[in-house]
LONU-498470 format. One record per residue: residue number from 1; x, y, z of N, C-alpha, C in turn; residue in three letters. Coordinates in pm, whole numbers. Layout:
% residues N
  nr n.east n.north   n.up ca.east ca.north  ca.up c.east c.north   c.up rest
 NUM      X       Y      Z       X        Y      Z      X       Y      Z  ALA
...
END
This chain:
% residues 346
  nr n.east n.north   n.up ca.east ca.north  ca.up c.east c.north   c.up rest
   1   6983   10916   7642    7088    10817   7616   7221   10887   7596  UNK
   2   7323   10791   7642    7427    10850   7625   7511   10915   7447  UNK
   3   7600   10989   7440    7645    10961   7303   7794   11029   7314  UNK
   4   7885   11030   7183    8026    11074   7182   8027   11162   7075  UNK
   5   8080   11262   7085    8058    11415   6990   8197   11402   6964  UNK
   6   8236   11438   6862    8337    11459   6754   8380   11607   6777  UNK
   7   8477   11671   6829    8539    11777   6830   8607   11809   6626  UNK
   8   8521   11867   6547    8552    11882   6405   8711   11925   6365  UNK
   9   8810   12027   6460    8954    12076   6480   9038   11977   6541  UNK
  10   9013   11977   6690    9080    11887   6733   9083   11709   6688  UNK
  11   8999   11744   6653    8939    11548   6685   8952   11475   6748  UNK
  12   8876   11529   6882    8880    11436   6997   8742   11427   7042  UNK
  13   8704   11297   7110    8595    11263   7118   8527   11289   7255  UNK
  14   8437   11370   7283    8394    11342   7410   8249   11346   7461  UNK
  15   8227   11188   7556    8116    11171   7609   8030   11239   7642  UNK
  16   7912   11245   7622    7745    11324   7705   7676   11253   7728  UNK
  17   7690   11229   7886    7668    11138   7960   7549   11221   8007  UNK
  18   7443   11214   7957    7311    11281   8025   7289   11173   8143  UNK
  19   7314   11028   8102    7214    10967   8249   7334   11005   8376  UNK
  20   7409   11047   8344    7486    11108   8497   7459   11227   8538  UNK
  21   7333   11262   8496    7305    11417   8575   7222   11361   8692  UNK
  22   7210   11263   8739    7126    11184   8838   7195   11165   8914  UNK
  23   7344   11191   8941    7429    11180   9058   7406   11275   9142  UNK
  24   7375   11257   9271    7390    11334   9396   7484   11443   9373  UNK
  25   7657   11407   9322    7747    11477   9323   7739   11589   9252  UNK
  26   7682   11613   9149    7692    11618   9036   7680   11821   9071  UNK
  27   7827   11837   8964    7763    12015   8979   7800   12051   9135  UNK
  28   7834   12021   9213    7941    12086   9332   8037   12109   9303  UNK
  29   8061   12247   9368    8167    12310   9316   8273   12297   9402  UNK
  30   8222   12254   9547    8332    12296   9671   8376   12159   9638  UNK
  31   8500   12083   9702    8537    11933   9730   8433   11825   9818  UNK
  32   8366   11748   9717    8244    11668   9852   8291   11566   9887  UNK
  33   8270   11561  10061    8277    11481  10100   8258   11345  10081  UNK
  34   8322   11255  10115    8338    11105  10089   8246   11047  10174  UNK
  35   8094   10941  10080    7991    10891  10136   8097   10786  10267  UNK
  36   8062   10748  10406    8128    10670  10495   8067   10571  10495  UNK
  37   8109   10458  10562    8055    10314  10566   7903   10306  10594  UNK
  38   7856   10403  10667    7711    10398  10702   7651   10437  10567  UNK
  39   7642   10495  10528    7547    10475  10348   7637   10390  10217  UNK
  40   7776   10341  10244    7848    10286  10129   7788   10186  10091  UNK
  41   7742   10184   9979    7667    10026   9854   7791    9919   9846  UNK
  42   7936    9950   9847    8005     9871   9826   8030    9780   9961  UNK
  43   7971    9789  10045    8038     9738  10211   7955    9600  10199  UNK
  44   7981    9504  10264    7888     9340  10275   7764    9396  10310  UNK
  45   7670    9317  10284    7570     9291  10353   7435    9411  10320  UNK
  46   7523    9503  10202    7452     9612  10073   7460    9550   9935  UNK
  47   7452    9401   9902    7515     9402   9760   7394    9383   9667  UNK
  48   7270    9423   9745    7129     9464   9677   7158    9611   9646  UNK
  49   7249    9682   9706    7262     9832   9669   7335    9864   9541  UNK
  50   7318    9736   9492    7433     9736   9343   7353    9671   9229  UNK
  51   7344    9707   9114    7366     9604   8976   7397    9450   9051  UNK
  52   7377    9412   9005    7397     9205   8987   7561    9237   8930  UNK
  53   7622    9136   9030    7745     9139   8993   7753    9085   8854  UNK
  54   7911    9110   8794    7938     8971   8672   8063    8931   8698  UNK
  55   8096    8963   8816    8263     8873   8847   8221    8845   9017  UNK
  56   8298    8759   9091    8310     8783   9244   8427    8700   9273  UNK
  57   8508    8694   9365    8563     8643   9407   8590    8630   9561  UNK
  58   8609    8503   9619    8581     8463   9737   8449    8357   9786  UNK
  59   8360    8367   9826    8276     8278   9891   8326    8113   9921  UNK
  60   8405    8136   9962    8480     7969  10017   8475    7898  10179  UNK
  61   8449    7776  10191    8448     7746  10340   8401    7826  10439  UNK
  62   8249    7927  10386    8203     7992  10480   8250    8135  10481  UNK
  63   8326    8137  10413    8401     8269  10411   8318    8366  10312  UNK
  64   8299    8521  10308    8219     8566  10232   8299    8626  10062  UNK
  65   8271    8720  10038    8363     8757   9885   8459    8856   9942  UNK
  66   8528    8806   9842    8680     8911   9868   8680    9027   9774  UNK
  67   8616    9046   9671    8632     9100   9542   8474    9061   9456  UNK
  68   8420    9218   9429    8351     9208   9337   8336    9310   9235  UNK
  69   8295    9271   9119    8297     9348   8984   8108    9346   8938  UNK
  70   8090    9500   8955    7942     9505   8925   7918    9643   8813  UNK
  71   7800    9651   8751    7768     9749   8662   7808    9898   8746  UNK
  72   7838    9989   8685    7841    10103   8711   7653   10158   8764  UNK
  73   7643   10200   8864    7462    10221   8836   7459   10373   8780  UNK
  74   7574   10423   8782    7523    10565   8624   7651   10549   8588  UNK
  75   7620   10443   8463    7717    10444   8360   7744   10553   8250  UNK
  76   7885   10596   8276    7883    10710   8115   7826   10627   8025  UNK
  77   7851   10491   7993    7763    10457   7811   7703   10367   7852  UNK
  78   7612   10314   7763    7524    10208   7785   7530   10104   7697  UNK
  79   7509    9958   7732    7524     9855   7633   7475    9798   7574  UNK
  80   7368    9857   7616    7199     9797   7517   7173    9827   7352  UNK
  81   7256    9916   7296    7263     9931   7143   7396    9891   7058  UNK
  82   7345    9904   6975    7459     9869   6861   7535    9963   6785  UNK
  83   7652    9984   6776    7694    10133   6766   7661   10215   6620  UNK
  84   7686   10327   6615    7587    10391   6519   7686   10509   6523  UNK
  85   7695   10564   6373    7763    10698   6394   7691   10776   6284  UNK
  86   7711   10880   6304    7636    11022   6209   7688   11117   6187  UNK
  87   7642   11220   6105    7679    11342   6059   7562   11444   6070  UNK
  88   7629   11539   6112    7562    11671   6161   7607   11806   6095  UNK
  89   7650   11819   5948    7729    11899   5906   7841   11872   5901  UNK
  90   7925   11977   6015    8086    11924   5980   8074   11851   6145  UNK
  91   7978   11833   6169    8027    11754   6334   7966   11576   6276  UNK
  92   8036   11556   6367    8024    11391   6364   7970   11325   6516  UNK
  93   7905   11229   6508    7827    11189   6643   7809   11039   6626  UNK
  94   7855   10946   6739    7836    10819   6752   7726   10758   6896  UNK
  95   7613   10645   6893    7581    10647   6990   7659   10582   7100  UNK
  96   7604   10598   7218    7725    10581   7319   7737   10450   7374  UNK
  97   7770   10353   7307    7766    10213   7373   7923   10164   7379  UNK
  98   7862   10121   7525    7987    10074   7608   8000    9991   7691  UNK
  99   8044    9967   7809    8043     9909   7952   8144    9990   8052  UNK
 100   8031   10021   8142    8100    10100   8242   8056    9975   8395  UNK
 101   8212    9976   8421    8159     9880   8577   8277    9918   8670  UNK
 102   8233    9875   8767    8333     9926   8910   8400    9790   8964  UNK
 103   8539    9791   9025    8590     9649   9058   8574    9708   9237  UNK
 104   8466    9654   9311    8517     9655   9452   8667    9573   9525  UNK
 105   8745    9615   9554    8834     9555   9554   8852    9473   9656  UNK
 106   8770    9519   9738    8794     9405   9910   8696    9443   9960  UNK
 107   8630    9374  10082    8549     9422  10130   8553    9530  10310  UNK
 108   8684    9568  10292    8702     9640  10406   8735    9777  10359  UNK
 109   8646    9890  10409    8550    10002  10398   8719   10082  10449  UNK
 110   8759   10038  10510    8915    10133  10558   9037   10166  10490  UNK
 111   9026   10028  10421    9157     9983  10380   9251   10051  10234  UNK
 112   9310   10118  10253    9415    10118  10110   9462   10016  10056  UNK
 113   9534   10056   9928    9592     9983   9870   9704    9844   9948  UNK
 114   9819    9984  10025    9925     9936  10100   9890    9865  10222  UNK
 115   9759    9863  10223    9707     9759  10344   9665    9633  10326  UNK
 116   9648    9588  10191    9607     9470  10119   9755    9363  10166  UNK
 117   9697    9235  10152    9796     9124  10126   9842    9144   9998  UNK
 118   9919    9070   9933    9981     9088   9819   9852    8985   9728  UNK
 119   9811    8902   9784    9739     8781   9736   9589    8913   9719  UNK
 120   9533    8985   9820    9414     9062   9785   9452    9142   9678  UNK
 121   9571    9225   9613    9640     9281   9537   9636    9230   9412  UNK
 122   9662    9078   9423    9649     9001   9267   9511    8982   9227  UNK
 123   9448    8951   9345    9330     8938   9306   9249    9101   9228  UNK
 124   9247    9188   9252    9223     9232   9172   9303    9344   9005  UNK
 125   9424    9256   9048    9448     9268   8901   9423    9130   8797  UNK
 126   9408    9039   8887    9296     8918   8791   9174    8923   8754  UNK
 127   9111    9054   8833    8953     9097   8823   9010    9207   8695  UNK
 128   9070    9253   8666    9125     9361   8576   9144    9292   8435  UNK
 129   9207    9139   8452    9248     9081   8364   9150    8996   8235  UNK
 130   9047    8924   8365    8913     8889   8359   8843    8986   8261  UNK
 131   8794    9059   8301    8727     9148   8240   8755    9211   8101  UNK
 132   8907    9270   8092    8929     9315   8013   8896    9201   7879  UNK
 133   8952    9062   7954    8970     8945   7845   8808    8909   7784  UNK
 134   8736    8947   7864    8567     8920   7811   8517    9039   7760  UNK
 135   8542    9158   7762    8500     9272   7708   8560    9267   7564  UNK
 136   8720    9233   7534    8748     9237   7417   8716    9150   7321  UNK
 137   8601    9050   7384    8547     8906   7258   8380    9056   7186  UNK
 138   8398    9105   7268    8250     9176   7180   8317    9280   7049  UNK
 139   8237    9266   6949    8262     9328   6809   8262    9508   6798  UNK
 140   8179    9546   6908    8124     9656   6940   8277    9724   7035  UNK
 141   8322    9688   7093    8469     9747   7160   8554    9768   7083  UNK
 142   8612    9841   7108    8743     9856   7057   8874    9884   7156  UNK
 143   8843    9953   7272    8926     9991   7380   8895    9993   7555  UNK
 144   8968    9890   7631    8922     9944   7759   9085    9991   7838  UNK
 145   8928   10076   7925    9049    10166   7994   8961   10105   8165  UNK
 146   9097   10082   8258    9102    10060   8362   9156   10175   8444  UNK
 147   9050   10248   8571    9136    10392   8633   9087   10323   8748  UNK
 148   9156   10395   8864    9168    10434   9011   9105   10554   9023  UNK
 149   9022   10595   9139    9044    10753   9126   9019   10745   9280  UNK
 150   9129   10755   9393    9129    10783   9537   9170   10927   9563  UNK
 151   9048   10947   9663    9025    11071   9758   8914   11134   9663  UNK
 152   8852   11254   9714    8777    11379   9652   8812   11437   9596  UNK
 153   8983   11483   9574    9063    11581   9472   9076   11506   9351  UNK
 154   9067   11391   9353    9125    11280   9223   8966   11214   9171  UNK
 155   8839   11253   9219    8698    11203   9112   8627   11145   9191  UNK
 156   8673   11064   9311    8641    10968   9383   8505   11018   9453  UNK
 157   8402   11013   9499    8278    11003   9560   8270   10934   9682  UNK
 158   8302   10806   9646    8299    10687   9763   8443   10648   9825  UNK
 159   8490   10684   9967    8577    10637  10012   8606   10452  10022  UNK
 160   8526   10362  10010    8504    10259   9953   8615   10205   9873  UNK
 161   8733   10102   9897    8852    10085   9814   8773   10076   9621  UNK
 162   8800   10100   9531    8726    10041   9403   8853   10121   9278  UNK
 163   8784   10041   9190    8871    10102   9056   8766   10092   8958  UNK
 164   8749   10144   8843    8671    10143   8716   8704   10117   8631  UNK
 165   8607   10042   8545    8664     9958   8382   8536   10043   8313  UNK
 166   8600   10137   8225    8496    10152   8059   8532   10115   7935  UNK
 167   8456   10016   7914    8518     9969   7771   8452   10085   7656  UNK
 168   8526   10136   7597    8494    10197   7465   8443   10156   7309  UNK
 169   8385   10194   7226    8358    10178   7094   8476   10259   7049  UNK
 170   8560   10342   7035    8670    10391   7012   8813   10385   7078  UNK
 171   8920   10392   7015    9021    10431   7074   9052   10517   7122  UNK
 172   9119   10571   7269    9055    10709   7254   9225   10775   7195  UNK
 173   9218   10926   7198    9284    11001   7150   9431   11004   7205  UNK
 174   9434   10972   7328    9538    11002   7386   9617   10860   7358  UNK
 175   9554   10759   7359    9612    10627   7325   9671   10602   7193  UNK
 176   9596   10683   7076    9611    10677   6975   9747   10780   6936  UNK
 177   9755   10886   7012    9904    10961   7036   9993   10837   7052  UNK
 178   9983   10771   7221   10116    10662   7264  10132   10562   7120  UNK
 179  10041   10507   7084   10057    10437   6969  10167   10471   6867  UNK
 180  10074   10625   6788   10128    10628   6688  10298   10673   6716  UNK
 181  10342   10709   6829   10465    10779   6930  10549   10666   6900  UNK
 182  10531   10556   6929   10580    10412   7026  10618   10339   6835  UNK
 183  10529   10390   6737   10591    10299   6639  10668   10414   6463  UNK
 184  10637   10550   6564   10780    10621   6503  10902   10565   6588  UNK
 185  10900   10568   6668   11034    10537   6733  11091   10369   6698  UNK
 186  10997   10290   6668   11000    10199   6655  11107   10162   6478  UNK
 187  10981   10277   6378   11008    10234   6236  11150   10315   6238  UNK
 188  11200   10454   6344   11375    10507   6303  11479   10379   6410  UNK
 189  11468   10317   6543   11534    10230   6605  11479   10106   6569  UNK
 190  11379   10057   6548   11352     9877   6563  11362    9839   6675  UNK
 191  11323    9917   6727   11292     9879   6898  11182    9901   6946  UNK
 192  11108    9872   7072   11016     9947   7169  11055   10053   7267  UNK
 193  10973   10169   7227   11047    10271   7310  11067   10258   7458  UNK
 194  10920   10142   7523   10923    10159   7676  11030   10009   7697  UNK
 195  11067    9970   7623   11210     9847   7640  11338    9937   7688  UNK
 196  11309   10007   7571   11477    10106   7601  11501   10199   7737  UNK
 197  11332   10236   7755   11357    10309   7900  11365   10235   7967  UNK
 198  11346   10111   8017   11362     9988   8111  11487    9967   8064  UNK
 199  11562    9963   8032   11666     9907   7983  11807   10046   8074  UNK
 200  11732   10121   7977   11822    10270   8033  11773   10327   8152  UNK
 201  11650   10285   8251   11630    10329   8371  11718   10224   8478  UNK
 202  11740   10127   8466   11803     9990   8535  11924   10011   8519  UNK
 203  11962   10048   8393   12152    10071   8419  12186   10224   8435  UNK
 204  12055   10319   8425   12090    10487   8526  12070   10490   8678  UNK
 205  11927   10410   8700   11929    10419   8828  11858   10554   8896  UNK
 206  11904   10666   8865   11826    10800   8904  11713   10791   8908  UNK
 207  11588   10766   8864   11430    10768   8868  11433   10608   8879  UNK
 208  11501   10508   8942   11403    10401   8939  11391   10382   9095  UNK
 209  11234   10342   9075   11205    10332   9243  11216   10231   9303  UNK
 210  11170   10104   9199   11149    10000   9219  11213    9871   9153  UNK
 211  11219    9748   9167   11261     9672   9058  11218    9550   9130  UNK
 212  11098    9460   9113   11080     9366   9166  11017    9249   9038  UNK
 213  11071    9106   9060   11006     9011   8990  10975    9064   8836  UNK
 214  11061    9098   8814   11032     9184   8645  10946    9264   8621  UNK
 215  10903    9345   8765   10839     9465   8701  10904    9624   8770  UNK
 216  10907    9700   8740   10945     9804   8713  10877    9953   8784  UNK
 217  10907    9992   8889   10835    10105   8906  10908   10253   8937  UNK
 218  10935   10386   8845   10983    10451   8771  10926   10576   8820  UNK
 219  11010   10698   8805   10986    10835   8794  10992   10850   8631  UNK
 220  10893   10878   8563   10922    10947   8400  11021   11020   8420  UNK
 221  11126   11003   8296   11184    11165   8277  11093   11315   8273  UNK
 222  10999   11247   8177   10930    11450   8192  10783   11456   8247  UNK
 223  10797   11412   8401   10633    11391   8465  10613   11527   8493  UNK
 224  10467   11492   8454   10408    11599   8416  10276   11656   8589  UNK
 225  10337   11563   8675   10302    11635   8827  10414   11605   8904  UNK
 226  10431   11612   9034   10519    11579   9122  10474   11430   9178  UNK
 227  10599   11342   9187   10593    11198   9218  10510   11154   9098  UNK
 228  10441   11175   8967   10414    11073   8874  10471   10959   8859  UNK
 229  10426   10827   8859   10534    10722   8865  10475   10600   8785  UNK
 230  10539   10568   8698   10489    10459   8635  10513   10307   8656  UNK
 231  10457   10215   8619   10459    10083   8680  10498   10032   8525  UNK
 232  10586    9933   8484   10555     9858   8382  10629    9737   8357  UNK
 233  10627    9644   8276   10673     9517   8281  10861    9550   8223  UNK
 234  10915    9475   8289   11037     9463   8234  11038    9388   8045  UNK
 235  10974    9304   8052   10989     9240   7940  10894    9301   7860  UNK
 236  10890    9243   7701   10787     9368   7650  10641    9290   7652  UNK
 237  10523    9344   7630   10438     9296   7645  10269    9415   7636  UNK
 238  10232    9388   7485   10137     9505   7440   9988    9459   7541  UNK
 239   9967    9409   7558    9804     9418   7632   9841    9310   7779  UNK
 240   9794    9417   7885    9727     9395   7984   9701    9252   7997  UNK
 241   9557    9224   7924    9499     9110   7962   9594    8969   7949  UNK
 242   9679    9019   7880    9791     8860   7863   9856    8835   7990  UNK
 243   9884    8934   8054    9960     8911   8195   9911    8772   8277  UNK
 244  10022    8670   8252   10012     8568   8353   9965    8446   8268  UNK
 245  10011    8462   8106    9953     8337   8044  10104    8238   8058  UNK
 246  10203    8271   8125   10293     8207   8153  10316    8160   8296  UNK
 247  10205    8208   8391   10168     8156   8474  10102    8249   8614  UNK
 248  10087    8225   8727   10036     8280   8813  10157    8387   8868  UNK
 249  10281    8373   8884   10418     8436   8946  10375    8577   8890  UNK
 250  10365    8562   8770   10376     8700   8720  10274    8805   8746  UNK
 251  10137    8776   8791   10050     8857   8892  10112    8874   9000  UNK
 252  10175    8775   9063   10167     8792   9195  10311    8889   9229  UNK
 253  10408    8910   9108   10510     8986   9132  10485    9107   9130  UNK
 254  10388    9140   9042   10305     9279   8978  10219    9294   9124  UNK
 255  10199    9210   9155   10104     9260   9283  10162    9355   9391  UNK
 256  10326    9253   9462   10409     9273   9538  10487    9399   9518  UNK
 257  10512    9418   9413   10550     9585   9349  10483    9712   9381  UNK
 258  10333    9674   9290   10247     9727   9336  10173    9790   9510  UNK
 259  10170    9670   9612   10190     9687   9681  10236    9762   9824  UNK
 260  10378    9764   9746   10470     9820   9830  10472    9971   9778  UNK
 261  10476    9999   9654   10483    10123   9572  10351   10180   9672  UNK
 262  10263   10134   9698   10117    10261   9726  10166   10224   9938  UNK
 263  10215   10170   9927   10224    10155  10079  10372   10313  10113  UNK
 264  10447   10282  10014   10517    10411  10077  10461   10515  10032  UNK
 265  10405   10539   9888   10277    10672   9863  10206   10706  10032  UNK
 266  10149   10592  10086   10078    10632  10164  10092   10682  10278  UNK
 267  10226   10646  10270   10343    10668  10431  10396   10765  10422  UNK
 268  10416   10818  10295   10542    10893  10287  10497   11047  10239  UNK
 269  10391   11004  10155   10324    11156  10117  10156   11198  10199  UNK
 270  10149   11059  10292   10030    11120  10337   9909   11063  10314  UNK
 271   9910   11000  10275    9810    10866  10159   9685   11014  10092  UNK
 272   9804   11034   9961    9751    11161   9884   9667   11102   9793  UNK
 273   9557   11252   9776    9476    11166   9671   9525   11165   9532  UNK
 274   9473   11032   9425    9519    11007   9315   9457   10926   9233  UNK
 275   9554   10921   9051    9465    10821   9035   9546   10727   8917  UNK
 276   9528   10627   8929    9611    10536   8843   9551   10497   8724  UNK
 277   9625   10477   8552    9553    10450   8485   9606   10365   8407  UNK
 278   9559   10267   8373    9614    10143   8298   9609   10185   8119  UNK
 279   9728   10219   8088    9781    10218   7962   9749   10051   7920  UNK
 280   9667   10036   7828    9697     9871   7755   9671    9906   7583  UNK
 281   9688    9814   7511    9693     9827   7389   9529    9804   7359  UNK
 282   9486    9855   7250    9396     9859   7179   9344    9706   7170  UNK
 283   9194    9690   7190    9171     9520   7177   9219    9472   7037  UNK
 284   9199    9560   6926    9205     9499   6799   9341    9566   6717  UNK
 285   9442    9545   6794    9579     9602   6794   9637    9497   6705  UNK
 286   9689    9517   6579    9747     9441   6493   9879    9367   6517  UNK
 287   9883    9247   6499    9978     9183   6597  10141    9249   6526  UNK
 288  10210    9243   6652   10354     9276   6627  10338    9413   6646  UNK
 289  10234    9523   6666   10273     9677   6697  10341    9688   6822  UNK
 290  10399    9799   6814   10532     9792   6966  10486    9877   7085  UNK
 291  10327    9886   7113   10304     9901   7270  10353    9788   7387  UNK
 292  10362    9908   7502   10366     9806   7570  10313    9859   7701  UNK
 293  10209    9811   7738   10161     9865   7865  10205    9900   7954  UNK
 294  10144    9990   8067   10218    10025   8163  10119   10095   8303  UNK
 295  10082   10106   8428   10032    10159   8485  10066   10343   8518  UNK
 296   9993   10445   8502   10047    10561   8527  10006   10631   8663  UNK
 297  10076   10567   8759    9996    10672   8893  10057   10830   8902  UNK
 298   9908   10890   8922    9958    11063   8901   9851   11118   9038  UNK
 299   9933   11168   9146    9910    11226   9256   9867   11352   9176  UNK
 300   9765   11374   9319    9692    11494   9322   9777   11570   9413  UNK
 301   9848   11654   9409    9954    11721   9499   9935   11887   9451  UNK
 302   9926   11881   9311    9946    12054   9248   9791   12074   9175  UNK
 303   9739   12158   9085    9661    12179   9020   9691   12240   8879  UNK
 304   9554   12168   8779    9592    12259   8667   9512   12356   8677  UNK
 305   9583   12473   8580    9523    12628   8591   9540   12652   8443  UNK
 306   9550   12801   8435    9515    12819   8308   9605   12786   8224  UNK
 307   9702   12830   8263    9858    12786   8135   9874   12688   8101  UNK
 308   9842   12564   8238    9808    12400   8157   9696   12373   8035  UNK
 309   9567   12400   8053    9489    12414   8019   9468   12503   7904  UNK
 310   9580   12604   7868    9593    12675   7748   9715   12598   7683  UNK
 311   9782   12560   7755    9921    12531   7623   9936   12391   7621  UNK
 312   9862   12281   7724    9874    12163   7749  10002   12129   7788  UNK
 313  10132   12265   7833   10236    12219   7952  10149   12215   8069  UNK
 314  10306   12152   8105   10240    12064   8290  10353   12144   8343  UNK
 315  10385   12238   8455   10486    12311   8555  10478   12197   8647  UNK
 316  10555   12154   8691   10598    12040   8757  10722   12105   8872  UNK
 317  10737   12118   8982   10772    12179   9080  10939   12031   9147  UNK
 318  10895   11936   9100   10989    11849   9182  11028   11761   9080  UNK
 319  11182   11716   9051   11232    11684   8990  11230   11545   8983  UNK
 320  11211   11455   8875   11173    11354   8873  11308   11236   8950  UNK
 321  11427   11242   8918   11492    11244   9014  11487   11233   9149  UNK
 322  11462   11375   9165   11427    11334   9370  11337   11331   9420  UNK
 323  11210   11271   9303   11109    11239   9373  11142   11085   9388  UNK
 324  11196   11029   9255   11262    10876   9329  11337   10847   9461  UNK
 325  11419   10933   9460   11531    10916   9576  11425   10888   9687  UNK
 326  11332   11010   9715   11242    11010   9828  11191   10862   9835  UNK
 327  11141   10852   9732   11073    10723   9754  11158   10617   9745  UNK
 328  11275   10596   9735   11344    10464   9722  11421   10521   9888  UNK
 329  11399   10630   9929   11512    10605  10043  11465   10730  10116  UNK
 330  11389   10780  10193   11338    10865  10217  11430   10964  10370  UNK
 331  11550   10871  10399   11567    10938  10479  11699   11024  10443  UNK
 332  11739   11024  10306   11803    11123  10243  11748   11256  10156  UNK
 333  11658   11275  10152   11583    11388  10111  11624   11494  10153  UNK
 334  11670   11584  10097   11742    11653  10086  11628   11777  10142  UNK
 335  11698   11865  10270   11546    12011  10252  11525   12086  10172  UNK
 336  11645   12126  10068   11601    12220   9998  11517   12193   9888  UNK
 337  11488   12101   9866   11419    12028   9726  11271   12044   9767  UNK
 338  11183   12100   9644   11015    12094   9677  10993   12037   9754  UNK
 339  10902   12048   9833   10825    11937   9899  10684   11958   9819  UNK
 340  10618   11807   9818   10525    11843   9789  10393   11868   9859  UNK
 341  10381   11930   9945   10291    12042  10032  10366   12187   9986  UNK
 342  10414   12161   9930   10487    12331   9886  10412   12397   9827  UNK
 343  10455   12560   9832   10367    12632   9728  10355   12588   9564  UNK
 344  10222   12586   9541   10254    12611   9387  10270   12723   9313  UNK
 345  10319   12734   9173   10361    12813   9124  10274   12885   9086  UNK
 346  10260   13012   9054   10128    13111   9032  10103   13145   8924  UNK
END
C-alpha cells in the first residue's frame, strides 16, 4: 500500500508509491518511447482498457464521448482507507489515501492542445472543475492538484492527449510556501500579490503575452526555465473550482486563451515537451485568504543538474522579457537573444 514519509529537517512530504513499481516504464533510464495508437487504452473502442469511468462527456445524437475522466490504473494513493498518521521516532508517516485519475481529453490520438476547438478546450477545464468540486466534499482531502505532463522529457508515457488530478490528504509544501508568501504580502500591502502583478503586467506590457476575456497569460519576472508562462484570472479569485459560477463565458474565455497560448508553444517552439500545473487554493482554505490561482506552464527546453538540485536556483538562459516578445510577435526576435535549442549552461 501506498504511504507519505515525513522528511524530519526539511518537512516535506513524499509519496511511496510501491503499487507503481508495476509500470512497464518504471526504472528506464534512457527517454521511453511514447506507447502509439496501436496499444493506447485511452483511444475509442479500448474503454475496457481502463477503470470505469466517473465523468464522460459527449455521447449525443449518435455521436460517441468527447471527454473522459477515469481512475488512474497505478494510482500513487489509494482510496480505500481512512487516513492515519504515525510516529517512527523522529520520522512521521501517514497512510496514503487519495485519488489519483486521468482526464482523457478528446478522443483523437494526434491531437494537441492548439488543435482543439475552443468548445473541446472548455470542456475539459469543466472536467477539471467537476472533479475538483466533488473531490473537495470528502473529509479525507485536503488538496488537489491538476498537471499536464506532454512528451517523454516532461513524465508523459502515453502520447494520448490527457492531464492528471491527485487529490491529496495534505497540503503539499510548495503550496503551503505560495500561501504563506501571498498573505505576508498581503498583511504589509492589503492586497493580493497576483492582483498587483496583473495590474502591473497590463500597464508594463514587457512579459505580457496575452490578454483575453479577463484572463491573463504572462512571462514571470523570475522564471525559473526559458518561456515559463503563467495563465491567471484578471480578477481575483482563490480556487479553481469556482470558475464559471457567474456563468459559462468565463470557461469559455479561459479556454480561448488557453488555446491560442499552446497553439503558438506548438508553432513556435516546436510543440516542446512540458507540463502545466494548476496552482488552486487549498479545499479547506479559510475564507477571505488572498490566493489566487493560476496555471504554470514550464517547458522542457533546459535541464536540472547539480547546482539546481543543490541550491534550489534555476539558471535560466532567456530573459523573461523576450521570451514574451517571441511569443506575442515572433517575427521580431531578435538573433542575438538565446534561443531555446541553445546551449545550456555547464
Amino acid at each position: 500500500m501506498p504511504e507519505l514519509r515525513r522528511d524530519p529537517v526539511a518537512g516535506r512530504w513524499v509519496i511511496i508509491a510501491s503499487e507503481r513499481t508495476r509500470r512497464p516504464m518504471d526504472f528506464v533510464v534512457e527517454t521511453p518511447r511514447l506507447r502509439g495508437r496501436e496499444a493506447c487504452p485511452f483511444c475509442p473502442g479500448r474503454e475496457d482498457a481502463t477503470p470505469p469511468e466517473v465523468l464522460r462527456f459527449g455521447e449525443t445524437e449518435g455521436q460517441g464521448w468527447t471527454l473522459r475522466v477515469v481512475p488512474n490504473r497505478f494510482p500513487a494513493l489509494l482510496p480505500e482507507e481512512e487516513t492515519e498518521s504515525s510516529g517512527e521516532g523522529v520520522y512521521d508517516r501517514m497512510s496514503g489515501t487519495g485519488i489519483h485519475e486521468v482526464i482523457v481529453e478528446t478522443p483523437d490520438h494526434e491531437a494537441r492542445v492548439g488543435d482543439l476547438t475552443v468548445e473541446a478546450v472548455a470542456d475539459v477545464l469543466r472536467a477539471y472543475r467537476e472533479r475538483l468540486l466533488a473531490l473537495r466534499k470528502d473529509p479525507r482531502l485536503e488538496y488537489g492538484l491538476v498537471f499536464k505532463n506532454h512528451g517523454a522529457a516532461a513524465g508523459a508515457s502515453l502520447e494520448h492527449p490527457h492531464s492528471q488530478l491527485i487529490a491529496l490528504p495534505i497540503v503539499p509544501e510548495m503550496v503551503q510556501a505560495e500561501l504563506a508568501g501571498a498573505m505576508r504580502y498581503h498583511r504589509m500591502k492589503k492586497r493580493c500579490a497576483w492582483c498587483d502583478v496583473v495590474r502591473q503586467e497590463r500597464r508594463d506590457g514587457a512579459r505580457l503575452v496575452l490578454d483575453v476575456d479577463g484572463f491573463l497569460a504572462l512571462s514571470p519576472f523570475a522564471p525559473r526555465v526559458p518561456f515559463e508562462t503563467w495563465v491567471l484570472p484578471a480578477s481575483h479569485q482563490a480556487a479553481f473550482e469556482d470558475i464559471g459560477s457567474s456563468g459559462s463565458e468565463e470557461i469559455e474565455g479561459l479556454a480561448r486563451l488557453l488555446r491560442e497560448l499552446m497553439a503558438r508553444f506548438e508553432r513556435l517552439l516546436g510543440d516542446p515537451p512540458y507540463n502545466w500545473i494548476l496552482h488552486t487554493a487549498p479545499f479547506r482554505i479559510a475564507e477571505g485568504e488572498p490566493f489566487h490561482w493560476h496555471i504554470e506552464l514550464m517547458p522542457r527546453l533546459t535541464r536540472m543538474a547539480g547546482f539546481e538540485w543543490g541550491t534550489g536556483l534555476f539558471i535560466n538562459p532567456t530573459p523573461p522579457e523576450e521570451a514574451a516578445r517571441f511569443l506575442r510577435a515572433p517575427e521580431v526576435w531578435a538573433r542575438s537573444v538565446t534561443r531555446p535549442d541553445g546551449p545550456e549552461p555547464d
